[in-house]
C-alpha positions in Angstrom: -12.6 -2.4 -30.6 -11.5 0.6 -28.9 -14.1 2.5 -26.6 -12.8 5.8 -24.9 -13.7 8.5 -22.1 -11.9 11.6 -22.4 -11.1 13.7 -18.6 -10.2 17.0 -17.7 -8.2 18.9 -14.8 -6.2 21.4 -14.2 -3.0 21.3 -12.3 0.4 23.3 -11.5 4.0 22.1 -12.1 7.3 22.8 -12.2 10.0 21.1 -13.6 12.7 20.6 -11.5 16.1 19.1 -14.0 15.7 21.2 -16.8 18.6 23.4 -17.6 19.0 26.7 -15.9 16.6 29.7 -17.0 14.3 26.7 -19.0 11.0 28.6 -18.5 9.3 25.3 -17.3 11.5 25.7 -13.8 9.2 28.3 -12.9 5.8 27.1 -11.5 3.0 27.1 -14.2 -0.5 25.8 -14.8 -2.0 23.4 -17.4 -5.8 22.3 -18.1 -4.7 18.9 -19.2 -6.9 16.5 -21.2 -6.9 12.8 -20.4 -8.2 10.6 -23.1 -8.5 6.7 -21.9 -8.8 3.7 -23.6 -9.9 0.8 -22.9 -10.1 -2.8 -25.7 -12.7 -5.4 -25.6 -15.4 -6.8 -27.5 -18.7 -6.1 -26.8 -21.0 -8.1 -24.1 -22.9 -10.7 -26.4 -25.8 -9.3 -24.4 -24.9 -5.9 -22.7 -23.9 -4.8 -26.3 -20.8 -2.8 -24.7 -17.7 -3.2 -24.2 -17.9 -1.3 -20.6 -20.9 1.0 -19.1 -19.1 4.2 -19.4 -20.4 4.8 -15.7 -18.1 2.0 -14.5 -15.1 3.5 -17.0 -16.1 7.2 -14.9 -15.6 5.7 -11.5 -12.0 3.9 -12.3 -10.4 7.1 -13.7 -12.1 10.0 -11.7 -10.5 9.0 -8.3 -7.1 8.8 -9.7 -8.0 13.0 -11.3 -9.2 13.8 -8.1 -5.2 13.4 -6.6 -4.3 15.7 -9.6 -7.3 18.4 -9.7 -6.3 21.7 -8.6 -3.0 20.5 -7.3 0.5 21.2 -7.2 1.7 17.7 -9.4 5.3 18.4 -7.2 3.8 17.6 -4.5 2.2 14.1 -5.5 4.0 10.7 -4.3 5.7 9.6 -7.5 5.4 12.8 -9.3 8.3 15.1 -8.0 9.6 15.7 -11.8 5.9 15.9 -13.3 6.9 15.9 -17.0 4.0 14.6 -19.4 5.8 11.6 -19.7 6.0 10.6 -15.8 2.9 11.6 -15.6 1.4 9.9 -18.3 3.1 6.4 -16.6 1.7 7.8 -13.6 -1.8 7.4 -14.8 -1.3 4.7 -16.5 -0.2 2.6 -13.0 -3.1 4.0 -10.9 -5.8 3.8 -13.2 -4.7 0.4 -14.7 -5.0 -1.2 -11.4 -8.9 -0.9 -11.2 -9.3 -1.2 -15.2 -9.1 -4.0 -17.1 -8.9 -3.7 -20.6 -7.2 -0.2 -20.5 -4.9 -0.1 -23.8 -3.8 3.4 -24.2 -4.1 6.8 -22.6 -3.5 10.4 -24.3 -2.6 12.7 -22.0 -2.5 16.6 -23.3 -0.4 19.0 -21.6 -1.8 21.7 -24.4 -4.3 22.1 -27.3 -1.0 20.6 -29.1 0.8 18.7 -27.0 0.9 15.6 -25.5 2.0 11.8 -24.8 0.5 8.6 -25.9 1.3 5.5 -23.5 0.2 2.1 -23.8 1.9 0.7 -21.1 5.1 -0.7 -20.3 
């Protein structure tokens, strides 16, 4: 069984070794979505599979790094594609979550990465 908690931020980027005029080597903004998932059965007697409290406080530390920030300028992210980004995640948050399976991270309405780890 999969349960999920789905996140929001907004952030700034640029990418820095795309070709020359790419229009994502200019600074730019995204409200990304951050969908995580986490596998389990449910507690015989807390009938879940995690409080979604507990789920809240593993994830919203690792968005508060992100929040209104300039992605360049986190360690680790200095080319902040969605798909460093997504392993990103995935290696902070899976640190304090056990059970995480997946994460969907959306750069826009309609785009985005799926990661499940390495």
């Amino acid at each position: 069984m999969l349960l999920y908690k789905t996140f929001t931020f907004d952030s700034a980027h640029y990418l820095p070794r795309v070709p020359a005029g790419h229009k994502c080597a200019n600074l730019h903004g995204h409200t990304y979505t951050l969908k995580v998932f986490v596998e389990g059965k449910p507690d015989p007697m807390l009938g879940w599979i995690i409080d979604f409290n507990d789920l809240k406080n593993a994830v919203s530390p690792v968005i508060e790094l992100l929040d209104h920030n300039l992605l360049n300028e986190v360690e680790g992210l200095n080319n902040p594609t969605s798909e460093m980004l997504a392993i990103w995640l995935w290696n902070k948050v899976s640190a304090n979550l056990p059970g995480l399976k997946r994460i969907e991270l959306k750069e826009t309405p309609g785009s985005g990465i799926i990661y499940e780890g390495a």
